[in-house]
C-alpha positions as a printed Julia matrix, in Angstrom:
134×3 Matrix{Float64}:
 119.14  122.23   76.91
 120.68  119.65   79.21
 119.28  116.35   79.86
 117.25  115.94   82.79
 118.85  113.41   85.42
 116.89  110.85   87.17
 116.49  110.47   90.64
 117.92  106.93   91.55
 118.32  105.04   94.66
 118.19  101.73   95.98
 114.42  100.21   95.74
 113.75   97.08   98.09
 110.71   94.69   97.76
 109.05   93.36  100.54
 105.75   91.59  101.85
 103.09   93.35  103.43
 101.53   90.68  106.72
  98.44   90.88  107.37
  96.74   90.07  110.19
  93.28   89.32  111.96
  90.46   90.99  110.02
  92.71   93.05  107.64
  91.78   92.71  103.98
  93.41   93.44  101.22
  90.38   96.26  100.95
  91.09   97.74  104.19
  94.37   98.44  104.14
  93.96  100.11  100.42
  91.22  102.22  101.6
  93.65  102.91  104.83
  96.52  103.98  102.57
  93.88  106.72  100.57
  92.43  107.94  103.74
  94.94  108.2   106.45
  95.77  111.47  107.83
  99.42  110.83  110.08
 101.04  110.21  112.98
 103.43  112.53  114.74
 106.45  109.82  115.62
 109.0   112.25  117.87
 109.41  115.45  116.44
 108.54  114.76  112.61
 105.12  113.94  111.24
 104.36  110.59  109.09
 101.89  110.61  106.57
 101.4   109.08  102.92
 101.1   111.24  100.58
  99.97  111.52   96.56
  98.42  108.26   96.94
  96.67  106.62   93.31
  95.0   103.23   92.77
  95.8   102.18   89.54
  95.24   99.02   87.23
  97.34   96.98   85.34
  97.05   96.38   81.78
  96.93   92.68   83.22
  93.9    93.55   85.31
  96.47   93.48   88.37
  95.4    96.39   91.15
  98.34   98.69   92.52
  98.51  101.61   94.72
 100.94  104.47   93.93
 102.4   106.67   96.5
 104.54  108.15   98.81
 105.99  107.49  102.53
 106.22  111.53  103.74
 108.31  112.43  106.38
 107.52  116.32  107.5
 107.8   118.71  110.37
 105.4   119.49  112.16
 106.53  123.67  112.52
 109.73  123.65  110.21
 111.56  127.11  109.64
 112.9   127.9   106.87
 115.48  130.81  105.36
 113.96  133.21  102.97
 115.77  136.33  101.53
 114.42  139.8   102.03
 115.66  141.72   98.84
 114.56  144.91   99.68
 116.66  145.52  103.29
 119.39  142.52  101.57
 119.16  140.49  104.51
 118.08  136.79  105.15
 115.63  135.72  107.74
 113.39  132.61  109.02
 110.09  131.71  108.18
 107.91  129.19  109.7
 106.58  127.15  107.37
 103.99  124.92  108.03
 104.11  120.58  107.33
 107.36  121.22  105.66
 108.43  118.11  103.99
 111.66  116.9   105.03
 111.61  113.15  102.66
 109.31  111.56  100.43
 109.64  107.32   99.69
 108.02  106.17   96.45
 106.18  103.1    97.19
 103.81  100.73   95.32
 101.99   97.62   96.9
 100.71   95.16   94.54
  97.21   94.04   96.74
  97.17   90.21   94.85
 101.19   89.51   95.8
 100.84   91.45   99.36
 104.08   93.13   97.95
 105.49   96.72   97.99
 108.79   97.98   96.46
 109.68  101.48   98.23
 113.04  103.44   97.56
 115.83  103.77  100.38
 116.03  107.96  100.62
 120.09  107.96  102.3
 120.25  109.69  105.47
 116.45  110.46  105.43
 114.48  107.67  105.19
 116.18  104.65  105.43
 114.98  101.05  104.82
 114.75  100.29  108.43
 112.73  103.39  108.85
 110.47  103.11  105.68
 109.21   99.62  107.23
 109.18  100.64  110.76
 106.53  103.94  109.92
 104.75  102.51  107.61
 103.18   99.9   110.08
 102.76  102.87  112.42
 100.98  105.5   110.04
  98.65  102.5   108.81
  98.19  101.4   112.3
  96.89  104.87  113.31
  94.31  105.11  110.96
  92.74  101.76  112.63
């Protein structure tokens, strides 16, 4: 059997600002409770979002920056007439970002998705999706 590949991309650290009465609390409890923003015609949302805790005693939060449609269509085959038609398929995801934000270092390292969800984009939505849930 082949070996797997891993997905790789370009990861880029940052620091999460916080401002006004926004503790380090709040905006982990915002990241496991948020439900979206619709930001033009895609949705926003985090996704598959763990707390976790260093060997070192260091907090984290695990997850990902999802970028879906709203009412996506999709192309499904029909065996039995041997034709292809379109489906409307519900929230379908278009681009998920990896990210992890270290609470103690008010850091985050996310992953560049190319033509998807770029850097510029990744930082940009983020603010907004945790901005919606206050």
């Amino acid at each position: 059997m082949p070996a797997r590949r891993k997905r790789r991309g370009r990861y880029y650290l940052a620091r999460v600002r916080k401002g006004g009465l926004l503790s380090d609390e709040k905006l982990r409890d915002a990241l496991l409770k948020t439900t979206g923003v619709v930001i033009g015609a895609d949705g926003w949302t985090f996704t598959d979002v763990v707390p976790g805790r260093l060997e070192t005693g260091e907090e984290y939060v695990f997850g990902y920056l999802t970028r879906y449609e709203p009412r996506g269509v999709v192309r499904v085959l029909d065996r039995r007439h041997h034709s292809t038609g379109e489906q409307i398929a519900r929230e379908l995801v278009i681009a998920l970002s990896p990210f992890v934000y270290i609470p103690s270092q008010s850091g985050i390292a996310y992953m560049h998705v190319w033509d998807l969800l770029e850097r510029s984009v990744f930082v940009s939505h983020f603010g907004k999706v945790l901005a919606e849930f206050f």
